[in-house]
BALUMNU-924330 format. One record per residue: x, y, z of N, C-alpha, C, O in turn. Coordinates in steps of 0.2 Angstrom, whole numbers, padded with zeros to 4 digits, always signed. Each point is the difference from the previous one (the first is absolute). Layout:
BEGIN
XYZXYZXYZXYZ ...
REM end
This chain:
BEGIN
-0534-0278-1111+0007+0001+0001+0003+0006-0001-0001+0003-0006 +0004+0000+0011+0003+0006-0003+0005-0001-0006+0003-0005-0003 -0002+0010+0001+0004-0005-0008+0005+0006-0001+0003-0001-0005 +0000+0005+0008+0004+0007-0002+0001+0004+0006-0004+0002+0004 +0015-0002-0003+0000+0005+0005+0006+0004-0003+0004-0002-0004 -0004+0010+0006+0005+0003-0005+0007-0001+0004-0001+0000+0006 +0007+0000-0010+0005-0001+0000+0003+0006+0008+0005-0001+0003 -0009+0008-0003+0002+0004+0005-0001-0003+0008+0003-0002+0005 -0012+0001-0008-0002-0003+0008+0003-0008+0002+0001-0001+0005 -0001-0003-0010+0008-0005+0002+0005+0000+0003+0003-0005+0002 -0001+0013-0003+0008+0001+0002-0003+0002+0009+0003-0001+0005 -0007+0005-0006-0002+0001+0009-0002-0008+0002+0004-0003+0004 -0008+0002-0005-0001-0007+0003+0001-0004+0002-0003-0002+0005 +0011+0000-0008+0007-0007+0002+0006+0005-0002+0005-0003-0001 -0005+0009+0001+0007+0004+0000+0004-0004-0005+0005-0003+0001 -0010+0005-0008+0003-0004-0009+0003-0006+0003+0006-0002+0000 -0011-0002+0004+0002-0009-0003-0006-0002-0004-0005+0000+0003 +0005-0001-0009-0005-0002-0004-0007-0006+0005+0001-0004+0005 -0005+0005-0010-0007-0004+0005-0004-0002-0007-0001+0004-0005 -0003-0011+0006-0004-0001-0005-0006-0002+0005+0001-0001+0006 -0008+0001-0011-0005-0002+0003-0002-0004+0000-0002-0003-0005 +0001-0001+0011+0000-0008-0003+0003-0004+0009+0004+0003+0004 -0009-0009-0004-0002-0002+0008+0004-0006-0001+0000-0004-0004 +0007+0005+0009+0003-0007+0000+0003+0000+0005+0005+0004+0002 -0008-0009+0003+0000+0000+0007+0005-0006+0001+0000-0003-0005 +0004+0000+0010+0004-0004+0003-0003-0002+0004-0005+0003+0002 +0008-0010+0002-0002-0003+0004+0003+0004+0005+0005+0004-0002 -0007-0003+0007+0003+0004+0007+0005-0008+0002-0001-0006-0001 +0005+0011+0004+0005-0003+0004+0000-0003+0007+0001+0004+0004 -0003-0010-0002-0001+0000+0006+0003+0002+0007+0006-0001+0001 -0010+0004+0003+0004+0004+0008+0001-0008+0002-0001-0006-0001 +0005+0010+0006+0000-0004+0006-0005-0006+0005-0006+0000+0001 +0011-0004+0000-0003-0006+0006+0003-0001+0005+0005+0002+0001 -0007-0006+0004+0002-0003+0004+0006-0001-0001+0005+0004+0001 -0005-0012-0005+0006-0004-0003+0003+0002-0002+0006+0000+0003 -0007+0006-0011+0007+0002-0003+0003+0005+0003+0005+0002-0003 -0008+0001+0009+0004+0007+0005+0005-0006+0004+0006+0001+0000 -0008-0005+0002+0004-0003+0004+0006-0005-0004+0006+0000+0002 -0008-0002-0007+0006-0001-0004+0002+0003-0004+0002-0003-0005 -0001+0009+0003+0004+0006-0002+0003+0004+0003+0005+0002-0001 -0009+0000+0007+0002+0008+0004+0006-0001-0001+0001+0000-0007 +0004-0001+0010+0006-0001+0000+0007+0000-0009+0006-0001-0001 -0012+0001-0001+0002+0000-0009+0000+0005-0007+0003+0002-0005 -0011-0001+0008-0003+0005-0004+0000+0006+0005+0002+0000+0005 -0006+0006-0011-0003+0005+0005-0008+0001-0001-0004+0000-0005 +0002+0003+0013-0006+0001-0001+0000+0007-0001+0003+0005+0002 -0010-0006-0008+0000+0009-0003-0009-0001+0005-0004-0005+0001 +0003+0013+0002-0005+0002+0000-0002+0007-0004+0002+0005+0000 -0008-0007-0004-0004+0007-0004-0005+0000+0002-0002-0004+0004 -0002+0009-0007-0006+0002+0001-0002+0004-0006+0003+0004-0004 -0010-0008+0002-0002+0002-0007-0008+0002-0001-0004-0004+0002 +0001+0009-0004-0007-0002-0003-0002+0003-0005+0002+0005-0003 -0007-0011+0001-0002+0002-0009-0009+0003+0004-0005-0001-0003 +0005+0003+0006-0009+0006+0003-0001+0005-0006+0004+0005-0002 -0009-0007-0001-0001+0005-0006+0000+0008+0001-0003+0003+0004 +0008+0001-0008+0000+0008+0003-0004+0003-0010+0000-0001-0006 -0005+0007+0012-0004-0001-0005+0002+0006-0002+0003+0004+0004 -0006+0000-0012+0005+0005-0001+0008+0003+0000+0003+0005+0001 -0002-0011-0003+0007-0003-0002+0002+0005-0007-0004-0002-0005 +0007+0006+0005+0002+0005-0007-0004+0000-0003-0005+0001+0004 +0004+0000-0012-0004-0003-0004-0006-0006+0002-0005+0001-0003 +0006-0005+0006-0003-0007-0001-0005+0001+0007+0003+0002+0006 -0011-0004-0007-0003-0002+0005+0000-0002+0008-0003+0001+0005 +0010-0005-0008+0001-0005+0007+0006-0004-0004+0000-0002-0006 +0006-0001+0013+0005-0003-0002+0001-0007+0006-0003+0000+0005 +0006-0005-0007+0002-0004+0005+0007-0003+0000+0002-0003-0006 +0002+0003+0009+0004-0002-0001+0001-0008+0003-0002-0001+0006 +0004-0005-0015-0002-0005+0003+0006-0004+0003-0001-0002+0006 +0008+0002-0010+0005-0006+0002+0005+0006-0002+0001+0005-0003 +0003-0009+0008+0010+0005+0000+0004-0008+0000-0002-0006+0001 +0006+0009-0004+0004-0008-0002+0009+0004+0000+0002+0006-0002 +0000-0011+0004+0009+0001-0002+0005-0005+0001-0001-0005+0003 +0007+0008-0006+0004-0008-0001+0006+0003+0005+0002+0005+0003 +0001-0012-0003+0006+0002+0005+0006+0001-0006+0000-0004-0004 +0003+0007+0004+0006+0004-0003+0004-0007-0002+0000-0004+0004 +0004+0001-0010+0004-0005-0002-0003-0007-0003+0003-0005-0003 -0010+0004+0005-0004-0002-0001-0008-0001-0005-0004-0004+0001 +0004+0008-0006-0005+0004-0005+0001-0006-0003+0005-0003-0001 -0011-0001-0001+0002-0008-0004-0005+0003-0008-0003-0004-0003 +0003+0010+0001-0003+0002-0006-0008+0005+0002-0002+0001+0005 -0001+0000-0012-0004+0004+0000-0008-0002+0003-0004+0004+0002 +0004-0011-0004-0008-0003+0003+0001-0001+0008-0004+0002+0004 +0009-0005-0002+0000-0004+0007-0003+0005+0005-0001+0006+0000 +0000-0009+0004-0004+0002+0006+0004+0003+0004+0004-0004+0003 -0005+0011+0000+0006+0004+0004+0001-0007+0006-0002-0005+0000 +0008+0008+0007+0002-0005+0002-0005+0003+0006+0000-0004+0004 -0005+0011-0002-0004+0000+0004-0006+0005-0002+0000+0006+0000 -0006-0010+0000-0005+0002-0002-0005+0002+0005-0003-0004+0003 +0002+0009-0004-0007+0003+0007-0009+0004-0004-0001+0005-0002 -0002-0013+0002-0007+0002-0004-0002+0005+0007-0001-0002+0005 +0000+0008-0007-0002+0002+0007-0008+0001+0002-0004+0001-0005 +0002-0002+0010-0007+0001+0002-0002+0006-0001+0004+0004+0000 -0013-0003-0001-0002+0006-0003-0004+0001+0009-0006+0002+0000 +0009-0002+0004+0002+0003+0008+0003+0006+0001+0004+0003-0004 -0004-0001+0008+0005+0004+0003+0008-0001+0000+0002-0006-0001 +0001+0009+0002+0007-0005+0001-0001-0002+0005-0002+0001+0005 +0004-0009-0009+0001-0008+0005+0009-0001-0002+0003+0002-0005 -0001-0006+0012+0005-0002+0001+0005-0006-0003+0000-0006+0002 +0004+0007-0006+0002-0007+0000+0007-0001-0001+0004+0005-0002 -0002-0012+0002+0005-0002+0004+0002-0009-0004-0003-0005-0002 +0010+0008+0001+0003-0004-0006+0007-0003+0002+0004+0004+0002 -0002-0010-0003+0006-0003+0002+0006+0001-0008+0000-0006-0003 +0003+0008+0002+0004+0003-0007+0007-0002-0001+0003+0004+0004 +0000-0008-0007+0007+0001-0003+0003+0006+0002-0003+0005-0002 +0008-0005+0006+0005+0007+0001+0002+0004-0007+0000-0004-0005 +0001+0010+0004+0002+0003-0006-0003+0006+0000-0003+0002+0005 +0002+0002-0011-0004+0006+0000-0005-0002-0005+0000-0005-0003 -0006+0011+0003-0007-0006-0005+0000+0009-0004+0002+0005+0003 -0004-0006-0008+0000+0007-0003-0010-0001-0004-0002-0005-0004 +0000+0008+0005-0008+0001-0002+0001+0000-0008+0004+0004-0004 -0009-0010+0001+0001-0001-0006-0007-0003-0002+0000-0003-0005 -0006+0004+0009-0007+0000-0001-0005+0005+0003+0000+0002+0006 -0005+0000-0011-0003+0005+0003-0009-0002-0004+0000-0001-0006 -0004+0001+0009-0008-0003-0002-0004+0006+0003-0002+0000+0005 +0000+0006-0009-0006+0002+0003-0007+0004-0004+0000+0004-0005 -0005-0007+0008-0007-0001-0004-0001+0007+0001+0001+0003+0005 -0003+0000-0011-0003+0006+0000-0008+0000-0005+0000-0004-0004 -0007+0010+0006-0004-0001-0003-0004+0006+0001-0001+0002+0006 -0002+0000-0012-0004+0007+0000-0007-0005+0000-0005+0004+0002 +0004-0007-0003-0010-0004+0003+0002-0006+0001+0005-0003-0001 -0011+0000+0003+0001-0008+0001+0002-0004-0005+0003-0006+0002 -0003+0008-0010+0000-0002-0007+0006+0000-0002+0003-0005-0002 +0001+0012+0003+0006+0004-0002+0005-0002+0003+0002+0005+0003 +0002-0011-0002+0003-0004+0005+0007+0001-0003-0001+0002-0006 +0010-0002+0007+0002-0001-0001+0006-0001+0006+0000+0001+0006 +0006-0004-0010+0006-0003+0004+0005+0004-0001+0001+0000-0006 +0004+0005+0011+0005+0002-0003+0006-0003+0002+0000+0002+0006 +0004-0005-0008+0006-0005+0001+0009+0000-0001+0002+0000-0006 +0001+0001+0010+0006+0001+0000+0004-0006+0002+0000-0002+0006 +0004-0001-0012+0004-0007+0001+0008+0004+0003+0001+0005+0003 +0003-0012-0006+0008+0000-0001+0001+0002-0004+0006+0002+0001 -0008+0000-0009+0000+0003-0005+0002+0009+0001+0003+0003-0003 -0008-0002+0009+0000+0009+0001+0003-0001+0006+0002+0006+0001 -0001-0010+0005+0002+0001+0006+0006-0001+0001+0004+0003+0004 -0003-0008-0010+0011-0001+0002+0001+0000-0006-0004-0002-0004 +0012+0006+0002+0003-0001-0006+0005-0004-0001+0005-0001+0003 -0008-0003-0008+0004-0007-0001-0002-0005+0004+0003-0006+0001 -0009+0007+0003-0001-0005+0006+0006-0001+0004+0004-0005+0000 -0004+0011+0003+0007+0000+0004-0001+0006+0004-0003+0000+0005 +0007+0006-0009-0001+0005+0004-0006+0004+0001-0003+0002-0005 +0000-0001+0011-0008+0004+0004+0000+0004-0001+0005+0004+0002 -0010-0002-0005-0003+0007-0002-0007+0002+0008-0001+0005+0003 -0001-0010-0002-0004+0004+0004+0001+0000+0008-0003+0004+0003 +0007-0009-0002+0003+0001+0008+0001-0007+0002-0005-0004-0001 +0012+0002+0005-0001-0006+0006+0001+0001+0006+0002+0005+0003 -0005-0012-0001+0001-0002+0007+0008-0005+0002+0003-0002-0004 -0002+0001+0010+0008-0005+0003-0004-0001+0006-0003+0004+0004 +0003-0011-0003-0001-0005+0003+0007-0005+0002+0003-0002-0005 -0001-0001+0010+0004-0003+0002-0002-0007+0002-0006-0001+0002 +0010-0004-0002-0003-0006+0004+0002+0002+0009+0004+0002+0003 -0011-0005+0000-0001+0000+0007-0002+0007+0003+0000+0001+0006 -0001+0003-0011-0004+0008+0004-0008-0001-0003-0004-0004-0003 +0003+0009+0007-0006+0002-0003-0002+0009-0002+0002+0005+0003 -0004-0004-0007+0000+0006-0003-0009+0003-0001-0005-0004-0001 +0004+0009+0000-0006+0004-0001+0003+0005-0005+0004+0005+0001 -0008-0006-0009+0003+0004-0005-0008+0003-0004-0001+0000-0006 -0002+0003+0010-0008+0005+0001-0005-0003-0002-0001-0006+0000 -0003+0010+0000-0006+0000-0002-0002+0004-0009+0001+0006-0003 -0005-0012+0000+0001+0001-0007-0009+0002-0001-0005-0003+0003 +0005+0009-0009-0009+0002-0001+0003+0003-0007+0005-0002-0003 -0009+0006+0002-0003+0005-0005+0001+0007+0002-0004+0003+0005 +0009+0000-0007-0001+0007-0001-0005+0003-0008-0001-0003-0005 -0003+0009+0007-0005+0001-0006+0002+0008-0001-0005+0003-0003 +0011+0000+0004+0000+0009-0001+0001+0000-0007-0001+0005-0003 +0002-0010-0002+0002+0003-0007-0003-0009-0003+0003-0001-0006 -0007-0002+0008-0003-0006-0003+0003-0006+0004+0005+0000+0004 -0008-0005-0004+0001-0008+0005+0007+0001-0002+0001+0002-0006 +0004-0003+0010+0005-0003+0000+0004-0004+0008-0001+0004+0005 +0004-0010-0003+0001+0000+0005+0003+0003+0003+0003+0004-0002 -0003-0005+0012+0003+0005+0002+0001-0005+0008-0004-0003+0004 +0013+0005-0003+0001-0003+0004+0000+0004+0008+0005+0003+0002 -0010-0003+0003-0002+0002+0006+0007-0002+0004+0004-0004-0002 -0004+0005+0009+0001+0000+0005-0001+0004+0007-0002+0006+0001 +0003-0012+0004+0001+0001+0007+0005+0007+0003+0006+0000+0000 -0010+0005+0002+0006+0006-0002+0001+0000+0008+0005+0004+0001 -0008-0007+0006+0005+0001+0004+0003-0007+0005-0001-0006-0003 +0004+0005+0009+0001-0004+0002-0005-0003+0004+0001-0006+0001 -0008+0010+0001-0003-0003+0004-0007-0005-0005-0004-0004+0002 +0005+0007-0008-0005-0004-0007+0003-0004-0001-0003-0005+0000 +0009+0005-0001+0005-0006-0005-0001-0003+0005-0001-0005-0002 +0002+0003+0013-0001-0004+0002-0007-0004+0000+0000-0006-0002 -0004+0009+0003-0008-0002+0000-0001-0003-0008-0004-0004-0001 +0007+0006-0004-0001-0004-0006+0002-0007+0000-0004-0005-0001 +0013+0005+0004+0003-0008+0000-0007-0004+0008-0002-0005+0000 +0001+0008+0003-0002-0003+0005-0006-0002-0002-0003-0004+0004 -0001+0006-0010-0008-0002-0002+0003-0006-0005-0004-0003-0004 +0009+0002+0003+0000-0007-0003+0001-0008+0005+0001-0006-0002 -0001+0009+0007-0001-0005+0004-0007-0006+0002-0001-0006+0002 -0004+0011-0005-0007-0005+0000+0001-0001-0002+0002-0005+0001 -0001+0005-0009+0000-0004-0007+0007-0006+0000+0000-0006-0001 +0003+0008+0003+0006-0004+0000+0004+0000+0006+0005+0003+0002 -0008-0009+0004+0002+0001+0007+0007-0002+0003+0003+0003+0004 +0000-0009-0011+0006-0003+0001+0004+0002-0001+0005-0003+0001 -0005+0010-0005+0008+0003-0002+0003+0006+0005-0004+0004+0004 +0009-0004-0006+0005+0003+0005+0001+0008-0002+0003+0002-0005 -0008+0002+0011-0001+0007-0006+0006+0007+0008+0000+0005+0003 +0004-0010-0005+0004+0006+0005+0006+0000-0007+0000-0004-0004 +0005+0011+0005+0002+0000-0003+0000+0003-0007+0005+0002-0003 -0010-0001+0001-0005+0002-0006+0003+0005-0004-0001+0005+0002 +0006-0005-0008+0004+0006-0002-0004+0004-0005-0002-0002-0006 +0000+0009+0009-0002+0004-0006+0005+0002-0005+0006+0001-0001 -0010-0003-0003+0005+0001-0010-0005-0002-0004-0003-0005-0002 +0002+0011+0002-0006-0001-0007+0003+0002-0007+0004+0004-0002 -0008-0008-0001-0002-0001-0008+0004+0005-0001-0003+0005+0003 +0010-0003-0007+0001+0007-0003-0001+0001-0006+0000-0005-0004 +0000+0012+0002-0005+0002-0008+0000+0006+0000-0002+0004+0004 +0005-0001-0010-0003+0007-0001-0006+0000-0006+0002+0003-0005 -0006-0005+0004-0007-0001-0003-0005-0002+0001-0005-0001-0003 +0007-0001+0011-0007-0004+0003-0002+0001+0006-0005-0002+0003 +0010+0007-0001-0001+0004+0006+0006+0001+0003+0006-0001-0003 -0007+0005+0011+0006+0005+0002+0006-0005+0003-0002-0006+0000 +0008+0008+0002+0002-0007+0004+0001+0006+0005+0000+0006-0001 +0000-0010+0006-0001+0000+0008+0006-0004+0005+0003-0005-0002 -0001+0009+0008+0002-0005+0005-0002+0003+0006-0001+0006+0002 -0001-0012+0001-0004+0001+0009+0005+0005+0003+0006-0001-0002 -0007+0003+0004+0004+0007+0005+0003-0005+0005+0004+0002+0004 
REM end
């Protein structure tokens, strides 16, 4: 187990949100269905992300990293420091895969971060960013949110690992119009009953987890 990271390369990391070492995983949140798109659309909103934990190797310092769960709460909502954020994405150690969430209207501010780091197969460890380092007072966002409406549907990026100064997350995107269409339109094989017109680019915003953007 790794056992020691210094206080400077911390602060590159998670841009000073503190991180312990130590594996504490969530239940993921369940996507989408049939049933519950059909009995929400009209209530909730549908979020499309795109995420992967693909081992990048030569990761800062560290051998290899993975990025495993992103998690966050919806704003008003914070029920204390154990509970289980209100959206949890265990992500696949794939490429970026797709997925697709029916959510309470309001804004979600990022308040979980899980990512596996390790110098050999032995030297394993977890570096982890709660509500403690991500919101002050469990309220105000330190690392960025999303706004979701009831009855839209929105795309708020693609989530990885950036590695120029050590594993830390990093929120990608779709930078023109004819990718951001070809994206919403490849979640049609996976999810054929949802209604993917209309599709609002609004991504995840953040000044520590990547750039923000708007589609030209």
């Amino acid at each position: 187990m790794i056992k020691f990271l210094s206080v400077a390369f911390l602060s590159l990391l998670l841009s000073s949100c503190a991180s312990v070492l130590v594996q504490h995983t969530y239940e993921p949140t369940d996507g989408i269905n049939e049933a519950n798109y059909s009995e929400t659309k009209n209530i909730k909103g549908l979020v499309l992300v795109a995420a992967t934990g693909k081992r990048t190797w030569g990761c800062g310092s560290y051998e290899n990293a993975e990025l495993r769960s992103v998690g966050f709460d919806l704003m008003g909502s914070v029920n204390g420091v154990a509970s289980k954020p209100d959206l949890v994405i265990n992500v696949s150690d794939q490429g970026f895969t797709n997925y697709a969430y029916m959510l309470e209207p309001g804004t979600y501010a990022i308040s979980y971060i899980n990512i596996k780091v390790a110098n050999s197969i032995k030297n394993v460890g977890y570096i982890t960013a709660n509500r403690s380092s991500l919101l002050d007072d469990q309220s105000k966002p330190k690392g960025g949110t999303f706004t979701v409406v009831g009855g839209e549907g929105v795309y708020i990026g693609h989530f990885g690992l950036d590695c120029a100064y050590g594993p830390t997350l990093w929120r990608y995107y779709s930078e023109d119009r004819d990718s951001f269409d070809s994206l919403v339109a490849s979640y049609a094989s996976h999810y054929p009953y949802i209604s993917l017109k209309n599709i609002s680019y609004r991504l995840f915003s953040t000044k520590n987890f990547g750039r923000n953007f708007i589609l030209p």
